[in-house]
PDB file of the backbone (N, CA, C, O) and the ligand in Angstrom, with CONECT records:
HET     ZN  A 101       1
ATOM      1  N   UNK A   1       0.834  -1.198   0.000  1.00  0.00           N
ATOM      2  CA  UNK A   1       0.000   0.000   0.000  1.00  0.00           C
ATOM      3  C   UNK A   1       0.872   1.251   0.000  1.00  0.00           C
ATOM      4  O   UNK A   1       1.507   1.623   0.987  1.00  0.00           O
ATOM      5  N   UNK A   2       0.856   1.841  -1.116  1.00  0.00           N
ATOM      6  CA  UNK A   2       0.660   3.388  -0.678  1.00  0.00           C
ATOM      7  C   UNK A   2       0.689   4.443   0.063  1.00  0.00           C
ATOM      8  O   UNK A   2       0.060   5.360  -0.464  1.00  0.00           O
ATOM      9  N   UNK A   3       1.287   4.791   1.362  1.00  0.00           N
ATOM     10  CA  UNK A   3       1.178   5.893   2.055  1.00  0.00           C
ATOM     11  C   UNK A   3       0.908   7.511   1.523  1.00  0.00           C
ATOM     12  O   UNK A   3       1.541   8.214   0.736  1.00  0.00           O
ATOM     13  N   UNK A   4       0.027   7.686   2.097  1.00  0.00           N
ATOM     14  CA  UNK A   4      -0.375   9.179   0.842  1.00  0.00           C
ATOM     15  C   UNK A   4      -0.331   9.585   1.683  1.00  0.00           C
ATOM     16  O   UNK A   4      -1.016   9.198   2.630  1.00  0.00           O
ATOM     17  N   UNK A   5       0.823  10.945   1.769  1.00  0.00           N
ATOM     18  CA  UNK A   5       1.342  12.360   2.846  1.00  0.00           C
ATOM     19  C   UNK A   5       0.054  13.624   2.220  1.00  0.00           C
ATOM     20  O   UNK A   5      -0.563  13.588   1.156  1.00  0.00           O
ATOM     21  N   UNK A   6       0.001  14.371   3.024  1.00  0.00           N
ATOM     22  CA  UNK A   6      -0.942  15.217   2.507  1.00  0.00           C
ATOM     23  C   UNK A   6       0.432  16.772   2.246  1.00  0.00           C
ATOM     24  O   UNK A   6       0.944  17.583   3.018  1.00  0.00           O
ATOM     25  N   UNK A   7       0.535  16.509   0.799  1.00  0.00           N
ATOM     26  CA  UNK A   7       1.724  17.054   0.553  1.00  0.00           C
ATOM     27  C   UNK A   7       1.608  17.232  -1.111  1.00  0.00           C
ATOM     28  O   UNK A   7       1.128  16.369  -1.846  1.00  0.00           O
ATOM     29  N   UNK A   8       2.033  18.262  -1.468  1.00  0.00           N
ATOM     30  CA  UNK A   8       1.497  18.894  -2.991  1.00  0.00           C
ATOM     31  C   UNK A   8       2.586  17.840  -3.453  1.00  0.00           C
ATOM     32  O   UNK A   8       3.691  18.210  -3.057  1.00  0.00           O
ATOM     33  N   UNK A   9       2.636  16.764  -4.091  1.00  0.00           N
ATOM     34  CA  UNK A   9       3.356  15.779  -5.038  1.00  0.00           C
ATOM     35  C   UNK A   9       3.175  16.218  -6.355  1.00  0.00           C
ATOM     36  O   UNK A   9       2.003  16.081  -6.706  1.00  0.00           O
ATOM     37  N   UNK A  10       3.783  16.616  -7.070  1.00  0.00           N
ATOM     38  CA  UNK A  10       3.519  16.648  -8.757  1.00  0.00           C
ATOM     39  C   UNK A  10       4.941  16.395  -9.743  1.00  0.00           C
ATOM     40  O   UNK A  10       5.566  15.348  -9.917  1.00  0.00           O
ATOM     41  N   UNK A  11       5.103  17.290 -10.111  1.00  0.00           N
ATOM     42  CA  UNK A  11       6.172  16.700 -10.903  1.00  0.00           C
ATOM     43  C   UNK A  11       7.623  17.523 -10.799  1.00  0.00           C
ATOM     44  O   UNK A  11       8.452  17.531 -11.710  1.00  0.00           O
ATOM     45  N   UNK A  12       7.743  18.066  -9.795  1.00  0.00           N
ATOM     46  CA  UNK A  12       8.583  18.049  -9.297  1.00  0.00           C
ATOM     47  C   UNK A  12       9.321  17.419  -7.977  1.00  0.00           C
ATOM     48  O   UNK A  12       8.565  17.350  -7.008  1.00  0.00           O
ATOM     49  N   UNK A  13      10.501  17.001  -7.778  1.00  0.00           N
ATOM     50  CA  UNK A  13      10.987  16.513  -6.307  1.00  0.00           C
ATOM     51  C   UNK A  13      10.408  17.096  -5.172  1.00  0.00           C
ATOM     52  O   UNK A  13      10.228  18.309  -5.068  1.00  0.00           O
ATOM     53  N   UNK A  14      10.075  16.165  -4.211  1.00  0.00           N
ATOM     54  CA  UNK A  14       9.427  17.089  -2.850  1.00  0.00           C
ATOM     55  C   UNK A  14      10.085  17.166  -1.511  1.00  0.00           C
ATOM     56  O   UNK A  14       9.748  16.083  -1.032  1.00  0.00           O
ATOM     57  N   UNK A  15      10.626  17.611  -0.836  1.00  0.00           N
ATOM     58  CA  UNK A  15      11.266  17.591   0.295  1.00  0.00           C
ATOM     59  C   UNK A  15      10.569  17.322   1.320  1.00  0.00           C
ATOM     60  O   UNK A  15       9.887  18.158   1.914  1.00  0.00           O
ATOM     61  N   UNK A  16      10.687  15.920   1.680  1.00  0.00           N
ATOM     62  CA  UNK A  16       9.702  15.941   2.720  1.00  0.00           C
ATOM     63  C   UNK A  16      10.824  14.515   3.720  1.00  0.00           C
ATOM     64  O   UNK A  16      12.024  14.243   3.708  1.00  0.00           O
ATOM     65  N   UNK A  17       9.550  13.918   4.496  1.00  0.00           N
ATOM     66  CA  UNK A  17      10.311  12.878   5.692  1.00  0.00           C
ATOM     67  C   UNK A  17       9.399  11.552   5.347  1.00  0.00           C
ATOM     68  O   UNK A  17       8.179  11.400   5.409  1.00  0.00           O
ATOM     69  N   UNK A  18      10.805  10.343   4.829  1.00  0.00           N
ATOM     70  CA  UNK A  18      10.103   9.297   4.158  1.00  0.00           C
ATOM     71  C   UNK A  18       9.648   8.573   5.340  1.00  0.00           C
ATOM     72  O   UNK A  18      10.076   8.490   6.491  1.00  0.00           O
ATOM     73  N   UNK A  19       8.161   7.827   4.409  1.00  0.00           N
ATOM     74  CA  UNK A  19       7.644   7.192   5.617  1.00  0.00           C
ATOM     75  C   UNK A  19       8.111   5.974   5.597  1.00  0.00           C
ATOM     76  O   UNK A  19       7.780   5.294   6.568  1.00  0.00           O
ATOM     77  N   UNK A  20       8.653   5.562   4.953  1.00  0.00           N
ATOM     78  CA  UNK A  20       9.253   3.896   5.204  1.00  0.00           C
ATOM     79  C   UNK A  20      10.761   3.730   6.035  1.00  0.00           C
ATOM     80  O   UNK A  20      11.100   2.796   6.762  1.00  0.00           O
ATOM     81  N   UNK A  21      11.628   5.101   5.627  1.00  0.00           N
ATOM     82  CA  UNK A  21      13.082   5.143   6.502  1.00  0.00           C
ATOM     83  C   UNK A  21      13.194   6.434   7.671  1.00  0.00           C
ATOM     84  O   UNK A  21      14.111   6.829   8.390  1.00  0.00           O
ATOM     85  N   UNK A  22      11.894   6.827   7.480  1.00  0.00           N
ATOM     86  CA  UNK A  22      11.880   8.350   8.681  1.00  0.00           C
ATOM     87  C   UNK A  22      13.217   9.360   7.783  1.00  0.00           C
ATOM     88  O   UNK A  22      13.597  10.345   8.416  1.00  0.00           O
ATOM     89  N   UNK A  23      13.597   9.225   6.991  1.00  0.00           N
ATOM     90  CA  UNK A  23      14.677  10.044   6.982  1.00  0.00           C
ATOM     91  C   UNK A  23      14.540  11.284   5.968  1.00  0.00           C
ATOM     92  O   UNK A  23      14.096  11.199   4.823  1.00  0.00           O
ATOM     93  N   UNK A  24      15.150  12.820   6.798  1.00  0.00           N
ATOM     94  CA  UNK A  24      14.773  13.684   5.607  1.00  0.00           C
ATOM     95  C   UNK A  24      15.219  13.520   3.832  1.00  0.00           C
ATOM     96  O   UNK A  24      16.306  13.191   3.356  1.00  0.00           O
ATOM     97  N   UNK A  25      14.113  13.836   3.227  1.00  0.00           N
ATOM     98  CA  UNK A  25      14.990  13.668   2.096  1.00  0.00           C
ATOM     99  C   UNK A  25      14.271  14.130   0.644  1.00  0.00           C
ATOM    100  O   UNK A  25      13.044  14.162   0.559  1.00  0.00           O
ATOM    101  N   UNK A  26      15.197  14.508  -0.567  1.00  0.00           N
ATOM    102  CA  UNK A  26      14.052  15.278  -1.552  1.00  0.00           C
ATOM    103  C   UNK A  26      14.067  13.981  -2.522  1.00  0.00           C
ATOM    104  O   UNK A  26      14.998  13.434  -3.113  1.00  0.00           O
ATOM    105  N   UNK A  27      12.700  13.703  -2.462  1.00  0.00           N
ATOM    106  CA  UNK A  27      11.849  12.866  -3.276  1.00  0.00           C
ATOM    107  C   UNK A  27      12.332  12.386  -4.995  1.00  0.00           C
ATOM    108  O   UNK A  27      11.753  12.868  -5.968  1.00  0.00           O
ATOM    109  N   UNK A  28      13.191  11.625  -5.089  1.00  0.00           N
ATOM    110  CA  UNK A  28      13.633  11.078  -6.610  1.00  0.00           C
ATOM    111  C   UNK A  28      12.299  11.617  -7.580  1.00  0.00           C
ATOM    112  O   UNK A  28      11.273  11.830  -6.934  1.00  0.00           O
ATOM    113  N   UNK A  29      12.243  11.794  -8.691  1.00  0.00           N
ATOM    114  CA  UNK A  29      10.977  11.259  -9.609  1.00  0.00           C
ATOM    115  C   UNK A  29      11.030  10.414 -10.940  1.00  0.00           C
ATOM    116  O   UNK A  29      11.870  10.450 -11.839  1.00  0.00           O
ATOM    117  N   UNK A  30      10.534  10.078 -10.884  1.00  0.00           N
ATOM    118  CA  UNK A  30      10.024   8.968 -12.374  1.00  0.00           C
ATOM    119  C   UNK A  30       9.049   9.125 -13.223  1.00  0.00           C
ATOM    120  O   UNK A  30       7.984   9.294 -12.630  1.00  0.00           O
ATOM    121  N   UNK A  31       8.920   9.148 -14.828  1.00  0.00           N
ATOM    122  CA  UNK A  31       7.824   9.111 -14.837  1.00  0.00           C
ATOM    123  C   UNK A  31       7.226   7.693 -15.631  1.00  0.00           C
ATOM    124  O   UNK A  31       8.117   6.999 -16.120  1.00  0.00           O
ATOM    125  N   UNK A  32       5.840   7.202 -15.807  1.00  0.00           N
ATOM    126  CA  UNK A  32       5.411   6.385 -15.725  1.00  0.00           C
ATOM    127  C   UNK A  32       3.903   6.437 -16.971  1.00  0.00           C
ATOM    128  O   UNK A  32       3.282   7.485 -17.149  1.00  0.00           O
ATOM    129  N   UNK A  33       3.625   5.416 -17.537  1.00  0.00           N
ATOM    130  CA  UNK A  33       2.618   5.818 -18.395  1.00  0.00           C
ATOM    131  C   UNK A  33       1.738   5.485 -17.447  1.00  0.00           C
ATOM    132  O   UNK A  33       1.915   4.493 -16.741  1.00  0.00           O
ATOM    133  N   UNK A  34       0.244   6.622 -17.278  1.00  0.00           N
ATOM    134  CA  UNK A  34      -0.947   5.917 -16.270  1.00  0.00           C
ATOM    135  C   UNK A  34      -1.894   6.323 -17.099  1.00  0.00           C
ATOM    136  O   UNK A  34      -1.674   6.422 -18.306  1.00  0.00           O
ATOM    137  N   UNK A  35      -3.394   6.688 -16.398  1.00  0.00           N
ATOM    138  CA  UNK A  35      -4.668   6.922 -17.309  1.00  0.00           C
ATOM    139  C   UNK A  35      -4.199   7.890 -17.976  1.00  0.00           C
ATOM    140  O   UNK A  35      -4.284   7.605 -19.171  1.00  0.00           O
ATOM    141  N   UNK A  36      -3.760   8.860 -17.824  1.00  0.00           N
ATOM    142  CA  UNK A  36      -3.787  10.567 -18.542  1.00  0.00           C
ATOM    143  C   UNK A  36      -3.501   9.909 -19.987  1.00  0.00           C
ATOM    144  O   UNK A  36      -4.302   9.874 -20.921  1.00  0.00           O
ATOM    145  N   UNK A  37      -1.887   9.276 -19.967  1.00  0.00           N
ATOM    146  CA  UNK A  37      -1.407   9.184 -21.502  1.00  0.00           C
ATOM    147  C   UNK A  37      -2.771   8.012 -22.208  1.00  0.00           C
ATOM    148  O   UNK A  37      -3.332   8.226 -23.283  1.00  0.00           O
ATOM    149  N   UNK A  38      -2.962   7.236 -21.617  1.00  0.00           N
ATOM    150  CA  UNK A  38      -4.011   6.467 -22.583  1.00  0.00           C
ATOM    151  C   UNK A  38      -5.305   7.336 -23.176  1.00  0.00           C
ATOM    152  O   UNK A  38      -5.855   7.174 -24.265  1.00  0.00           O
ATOM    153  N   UNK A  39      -5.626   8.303 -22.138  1.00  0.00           N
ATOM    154  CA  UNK A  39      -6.859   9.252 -22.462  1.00  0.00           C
ATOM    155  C   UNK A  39      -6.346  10.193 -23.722  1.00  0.00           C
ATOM    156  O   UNK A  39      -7.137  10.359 -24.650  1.00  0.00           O
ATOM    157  N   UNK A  40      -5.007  10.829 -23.781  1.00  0.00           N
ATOM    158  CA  UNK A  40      -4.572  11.590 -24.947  1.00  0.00           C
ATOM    159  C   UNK A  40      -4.876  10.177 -26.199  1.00  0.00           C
ATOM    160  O   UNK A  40      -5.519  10.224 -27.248  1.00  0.00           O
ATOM    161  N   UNK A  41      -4.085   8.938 -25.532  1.00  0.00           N
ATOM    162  CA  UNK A  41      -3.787   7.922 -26.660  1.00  0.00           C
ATOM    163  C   UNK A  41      -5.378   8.111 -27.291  1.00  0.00           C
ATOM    164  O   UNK A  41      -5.523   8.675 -28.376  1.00  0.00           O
ATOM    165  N   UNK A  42      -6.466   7.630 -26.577  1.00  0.00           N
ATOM    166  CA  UNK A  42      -7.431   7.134 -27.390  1.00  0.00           C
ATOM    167  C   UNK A  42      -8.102   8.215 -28.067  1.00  0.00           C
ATOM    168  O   UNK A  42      -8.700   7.903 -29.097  1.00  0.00           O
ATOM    169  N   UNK A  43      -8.132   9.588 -27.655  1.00  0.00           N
ATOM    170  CA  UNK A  43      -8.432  11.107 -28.398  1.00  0.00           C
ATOM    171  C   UNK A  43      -7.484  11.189 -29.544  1.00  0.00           C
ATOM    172  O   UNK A  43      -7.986  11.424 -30.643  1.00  0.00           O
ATOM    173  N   UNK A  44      -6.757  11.101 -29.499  1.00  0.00           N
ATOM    174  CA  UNK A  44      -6.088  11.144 -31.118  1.00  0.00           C
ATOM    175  C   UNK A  44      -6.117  10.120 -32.320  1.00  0.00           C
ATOM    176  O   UNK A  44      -5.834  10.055 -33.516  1.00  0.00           O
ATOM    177  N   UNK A  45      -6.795   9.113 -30.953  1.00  0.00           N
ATOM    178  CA  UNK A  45      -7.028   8.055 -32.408  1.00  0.00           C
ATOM    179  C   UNK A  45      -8.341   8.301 -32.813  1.00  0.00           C
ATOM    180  O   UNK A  45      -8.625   8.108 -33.995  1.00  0.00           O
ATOM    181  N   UNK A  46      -9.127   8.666 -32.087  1.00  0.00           N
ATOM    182  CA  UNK A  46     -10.638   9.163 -32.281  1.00  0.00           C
ATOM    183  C   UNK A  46     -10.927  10.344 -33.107  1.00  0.00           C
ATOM    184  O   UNK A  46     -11.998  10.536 -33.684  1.00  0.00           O
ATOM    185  N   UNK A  47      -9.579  11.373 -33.136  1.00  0.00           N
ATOM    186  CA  UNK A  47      -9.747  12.112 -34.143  1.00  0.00           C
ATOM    187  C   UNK A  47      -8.738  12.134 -35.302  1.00  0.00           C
ATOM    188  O   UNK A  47      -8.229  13.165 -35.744  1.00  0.00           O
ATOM    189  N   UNK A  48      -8.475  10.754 -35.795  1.00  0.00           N
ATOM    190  CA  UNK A  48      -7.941   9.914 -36.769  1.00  0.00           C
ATOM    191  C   UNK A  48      -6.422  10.294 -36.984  1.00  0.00           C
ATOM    192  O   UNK A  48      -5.850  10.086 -38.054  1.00  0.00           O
ATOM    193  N   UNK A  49      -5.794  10.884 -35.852  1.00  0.00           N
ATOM    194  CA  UNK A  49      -4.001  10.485 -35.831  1.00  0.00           C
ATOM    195  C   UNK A  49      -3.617   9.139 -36.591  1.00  0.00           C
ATOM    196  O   UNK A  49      -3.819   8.104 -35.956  1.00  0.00           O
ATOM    197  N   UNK A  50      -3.215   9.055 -37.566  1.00  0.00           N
ATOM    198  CA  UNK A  50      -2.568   7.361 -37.600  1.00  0.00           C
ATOM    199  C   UNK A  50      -0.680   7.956 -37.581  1.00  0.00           C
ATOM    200  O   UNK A  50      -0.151   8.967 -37.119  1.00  0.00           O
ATOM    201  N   UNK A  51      -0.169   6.830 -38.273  1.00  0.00           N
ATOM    202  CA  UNK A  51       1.329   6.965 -38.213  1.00  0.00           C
ATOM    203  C   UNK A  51       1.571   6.332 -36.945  1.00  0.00           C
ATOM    204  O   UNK A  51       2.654   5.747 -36.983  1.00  0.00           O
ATOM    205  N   UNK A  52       1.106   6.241 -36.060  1.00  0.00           N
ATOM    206  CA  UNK A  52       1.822   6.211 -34.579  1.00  0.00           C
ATOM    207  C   UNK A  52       1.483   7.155 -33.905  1.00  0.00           C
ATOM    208  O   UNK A  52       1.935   7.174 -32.760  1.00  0.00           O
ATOM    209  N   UNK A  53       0.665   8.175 -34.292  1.00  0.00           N
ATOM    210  CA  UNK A  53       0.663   9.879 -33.361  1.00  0.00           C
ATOM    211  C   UNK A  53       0.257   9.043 -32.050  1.00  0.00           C
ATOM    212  O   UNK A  53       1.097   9.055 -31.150  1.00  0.00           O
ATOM    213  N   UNK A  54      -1.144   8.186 -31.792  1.00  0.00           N
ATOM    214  CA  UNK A  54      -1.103   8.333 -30.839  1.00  0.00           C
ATOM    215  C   UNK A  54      -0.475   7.428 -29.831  1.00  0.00           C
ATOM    216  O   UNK A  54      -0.993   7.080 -28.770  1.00  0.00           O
ATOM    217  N   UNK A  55       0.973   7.008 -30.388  1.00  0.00           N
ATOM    218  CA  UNK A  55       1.846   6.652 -29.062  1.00  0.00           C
ATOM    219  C   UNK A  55       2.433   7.997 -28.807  1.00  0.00           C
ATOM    220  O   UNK A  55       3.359   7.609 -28.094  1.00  0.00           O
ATOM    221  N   UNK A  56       2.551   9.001 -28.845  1.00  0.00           N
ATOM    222  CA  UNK A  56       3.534  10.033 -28.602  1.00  0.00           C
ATOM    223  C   UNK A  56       2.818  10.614 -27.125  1.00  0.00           C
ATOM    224  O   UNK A  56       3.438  11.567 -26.655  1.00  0.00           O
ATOM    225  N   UNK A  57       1.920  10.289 -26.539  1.00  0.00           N
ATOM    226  CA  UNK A  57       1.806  10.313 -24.749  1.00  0.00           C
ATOM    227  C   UNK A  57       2.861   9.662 -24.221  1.00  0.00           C
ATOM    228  O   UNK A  57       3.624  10.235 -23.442  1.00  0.00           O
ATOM    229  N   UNK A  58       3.033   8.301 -24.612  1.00  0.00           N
ATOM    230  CA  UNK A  58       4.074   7.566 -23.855  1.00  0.00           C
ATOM    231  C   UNK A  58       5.101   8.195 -24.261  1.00  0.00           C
ATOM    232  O   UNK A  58       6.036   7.535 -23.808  1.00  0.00           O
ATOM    233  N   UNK A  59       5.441   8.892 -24.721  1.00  0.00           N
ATOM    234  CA  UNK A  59       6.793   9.526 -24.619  1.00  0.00           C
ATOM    235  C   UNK A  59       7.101  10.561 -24.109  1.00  0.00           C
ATOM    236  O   UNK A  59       8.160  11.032 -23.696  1.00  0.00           O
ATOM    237  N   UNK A  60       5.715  11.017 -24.185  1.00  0.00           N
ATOM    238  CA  UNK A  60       6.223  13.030 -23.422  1.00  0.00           C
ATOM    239  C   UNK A  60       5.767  12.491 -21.854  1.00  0.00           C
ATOM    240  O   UNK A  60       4.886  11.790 -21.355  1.00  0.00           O
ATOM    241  N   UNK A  61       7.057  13.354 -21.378  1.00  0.00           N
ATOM    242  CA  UNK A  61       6.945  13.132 -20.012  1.00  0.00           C
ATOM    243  C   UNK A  61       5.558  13.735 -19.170  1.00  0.00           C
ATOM    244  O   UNK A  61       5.082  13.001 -18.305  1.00  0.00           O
ATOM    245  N   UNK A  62       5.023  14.852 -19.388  1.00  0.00           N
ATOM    246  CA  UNK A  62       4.075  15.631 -19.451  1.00  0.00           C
ATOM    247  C   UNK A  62       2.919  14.853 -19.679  1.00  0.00           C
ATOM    248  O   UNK A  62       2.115  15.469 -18.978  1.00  0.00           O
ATOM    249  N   UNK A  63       2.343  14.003 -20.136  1.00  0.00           N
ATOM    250  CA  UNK A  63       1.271  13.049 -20.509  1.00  0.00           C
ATOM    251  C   UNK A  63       1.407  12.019 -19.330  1.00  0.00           C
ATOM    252  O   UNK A  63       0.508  11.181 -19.263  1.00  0.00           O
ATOM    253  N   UNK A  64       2.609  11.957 -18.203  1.00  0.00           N
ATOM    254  CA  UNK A  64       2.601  10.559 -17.599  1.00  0.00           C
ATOM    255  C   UNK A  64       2.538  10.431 -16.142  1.00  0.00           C
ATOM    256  O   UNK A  64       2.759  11.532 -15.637  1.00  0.00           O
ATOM    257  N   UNK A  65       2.365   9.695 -15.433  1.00  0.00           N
ATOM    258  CA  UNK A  65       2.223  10.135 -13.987  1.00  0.00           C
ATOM    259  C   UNK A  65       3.729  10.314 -13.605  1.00  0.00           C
ATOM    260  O   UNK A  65       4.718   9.835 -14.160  1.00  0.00           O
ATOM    261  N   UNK A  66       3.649  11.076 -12.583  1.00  0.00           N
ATOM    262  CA  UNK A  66       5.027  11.281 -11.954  1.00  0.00           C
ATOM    263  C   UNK A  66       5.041  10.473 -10.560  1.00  0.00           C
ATOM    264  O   UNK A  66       4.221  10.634  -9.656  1.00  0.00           O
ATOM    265  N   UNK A  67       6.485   9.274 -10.552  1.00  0.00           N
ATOM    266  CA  UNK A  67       6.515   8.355  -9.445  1.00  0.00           C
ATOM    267  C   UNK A  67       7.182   9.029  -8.434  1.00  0.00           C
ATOM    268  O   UNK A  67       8.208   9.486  -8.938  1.00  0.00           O
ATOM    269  N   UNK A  68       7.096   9.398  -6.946  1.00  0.00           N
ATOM    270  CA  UNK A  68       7.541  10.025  -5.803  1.00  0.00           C
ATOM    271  C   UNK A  68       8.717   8.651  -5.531  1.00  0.00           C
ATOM    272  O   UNK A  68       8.366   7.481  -5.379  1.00  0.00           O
ATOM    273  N   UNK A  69       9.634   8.969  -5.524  1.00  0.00           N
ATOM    274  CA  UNK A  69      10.211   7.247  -4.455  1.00  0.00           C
ATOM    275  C   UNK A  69      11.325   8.021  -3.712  1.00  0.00           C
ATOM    276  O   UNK A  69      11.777   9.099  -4.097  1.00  0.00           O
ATOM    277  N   UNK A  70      11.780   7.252  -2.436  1.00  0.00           N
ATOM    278  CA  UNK A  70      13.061   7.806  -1.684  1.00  0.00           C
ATOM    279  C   UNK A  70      14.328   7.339  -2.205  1.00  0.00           C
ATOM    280  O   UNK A  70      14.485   6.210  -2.670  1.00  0.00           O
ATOM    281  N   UNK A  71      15.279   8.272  -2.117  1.00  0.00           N
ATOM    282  CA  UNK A  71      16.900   7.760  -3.125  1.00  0.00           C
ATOM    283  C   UNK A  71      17.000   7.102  -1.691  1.00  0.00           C
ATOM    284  O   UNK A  71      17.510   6.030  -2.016  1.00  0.00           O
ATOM    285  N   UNK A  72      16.859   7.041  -0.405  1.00  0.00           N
ATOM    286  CA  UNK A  72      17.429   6.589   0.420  1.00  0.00           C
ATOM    287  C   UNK A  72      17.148   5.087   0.422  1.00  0.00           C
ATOM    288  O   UNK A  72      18.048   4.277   0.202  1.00  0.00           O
ATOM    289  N   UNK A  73      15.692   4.673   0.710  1.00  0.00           N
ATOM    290  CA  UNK A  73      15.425   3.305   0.752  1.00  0.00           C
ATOM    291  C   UNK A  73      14.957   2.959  -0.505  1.00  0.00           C
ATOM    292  O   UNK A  73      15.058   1.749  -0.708  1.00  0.00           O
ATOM    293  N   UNK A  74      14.456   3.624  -1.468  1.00  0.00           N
ATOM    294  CA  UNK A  74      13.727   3.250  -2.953  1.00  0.00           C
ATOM    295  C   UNK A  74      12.726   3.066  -2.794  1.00  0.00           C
ATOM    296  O   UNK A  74      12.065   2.720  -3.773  1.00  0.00           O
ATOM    297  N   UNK A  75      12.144   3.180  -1.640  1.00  0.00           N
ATOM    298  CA  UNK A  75      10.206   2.733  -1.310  1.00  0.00           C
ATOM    299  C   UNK A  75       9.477   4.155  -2.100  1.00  0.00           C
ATOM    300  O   UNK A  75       9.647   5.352  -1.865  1.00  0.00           O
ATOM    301  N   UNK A  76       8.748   3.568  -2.956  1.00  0.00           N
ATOM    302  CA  UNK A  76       7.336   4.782  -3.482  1.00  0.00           C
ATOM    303  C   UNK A  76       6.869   5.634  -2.409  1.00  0.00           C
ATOM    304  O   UNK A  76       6.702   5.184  -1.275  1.00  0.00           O
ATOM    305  N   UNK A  77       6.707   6.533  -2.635  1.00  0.00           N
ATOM    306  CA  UNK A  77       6.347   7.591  -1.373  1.00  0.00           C
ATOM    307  C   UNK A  77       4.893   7.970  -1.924  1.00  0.00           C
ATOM    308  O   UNK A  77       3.818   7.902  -1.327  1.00  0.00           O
ATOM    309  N   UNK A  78       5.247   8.523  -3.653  1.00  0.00           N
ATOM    310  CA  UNK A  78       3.512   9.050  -4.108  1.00  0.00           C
ATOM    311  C   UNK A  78       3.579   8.689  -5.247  1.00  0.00           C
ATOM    312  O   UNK A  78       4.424   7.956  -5.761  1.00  0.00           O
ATOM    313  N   UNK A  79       2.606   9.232  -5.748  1.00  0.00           N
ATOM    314  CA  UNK A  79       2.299   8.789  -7.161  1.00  0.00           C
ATOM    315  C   UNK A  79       1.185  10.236  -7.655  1.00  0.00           C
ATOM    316  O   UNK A  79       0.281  10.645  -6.926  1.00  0.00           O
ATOM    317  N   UNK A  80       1.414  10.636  -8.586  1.00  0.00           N
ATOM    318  CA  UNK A  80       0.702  11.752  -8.736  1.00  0.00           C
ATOM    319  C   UNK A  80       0.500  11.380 -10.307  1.00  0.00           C
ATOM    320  O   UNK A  80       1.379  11.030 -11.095  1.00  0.00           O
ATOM    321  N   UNK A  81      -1.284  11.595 -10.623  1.00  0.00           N
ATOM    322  CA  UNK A  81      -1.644  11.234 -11.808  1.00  0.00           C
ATOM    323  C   UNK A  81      -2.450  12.239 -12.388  1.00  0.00           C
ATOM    324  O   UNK A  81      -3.538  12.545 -11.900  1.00  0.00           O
ATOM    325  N   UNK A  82      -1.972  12.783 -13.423  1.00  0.00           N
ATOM    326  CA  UNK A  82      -2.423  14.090 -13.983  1.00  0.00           C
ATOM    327  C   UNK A  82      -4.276  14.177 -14.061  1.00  0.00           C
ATOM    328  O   UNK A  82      -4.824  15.279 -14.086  1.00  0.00           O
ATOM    329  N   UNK A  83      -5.233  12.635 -14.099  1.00  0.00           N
ATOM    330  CA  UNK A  83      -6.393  12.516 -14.063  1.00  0.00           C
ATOM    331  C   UNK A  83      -7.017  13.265 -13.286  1.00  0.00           C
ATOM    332  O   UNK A  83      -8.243  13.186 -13.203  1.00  0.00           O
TER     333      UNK A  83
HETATM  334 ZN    ZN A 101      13.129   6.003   2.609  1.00  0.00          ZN2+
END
């Protein structure tokens, strides 16, 4: 499970105190394909992108959720999904 801090997570690093090692620390990020990029995916195919346009969510970072994790222990801290 998940621990959700009540703490603005987005897509930038967050400085906060991990809950799995207690230790201060600014938040690694990742990003990750979640609902958002599939919702661009299936709108561009709906308004007849072919070629591939609509894989180009999975590539922009901006289309994808951003993963919170600690550099200290590597445990997920958040997960923030543009939905
Ligand atoms: Zn940690």
């Amino acid at each position: 499970m998940t621990t959700v801090i009540a703490q603005n997570f987005r897509d930038n690093p967050v400085q906060t105190t991990c809950p799995h090692c207690q230790a201060q620390i600014l938040t690694s990020t990742r990003y990750e394909v979640g609902g958002f990029a599939w919702l661009i995916c299936a709108i561009l195919c709906i308004v007849g992108c072919d070629l591939g346009c609509c894989f180009i969510p999975f590539c922009v970072p901006g289309c994808q959720d951003v993963i919170h994790s600690c550099p200290n222990c590597r445990q997920m801290i958040s997960r923030w999904s543009r939905l």
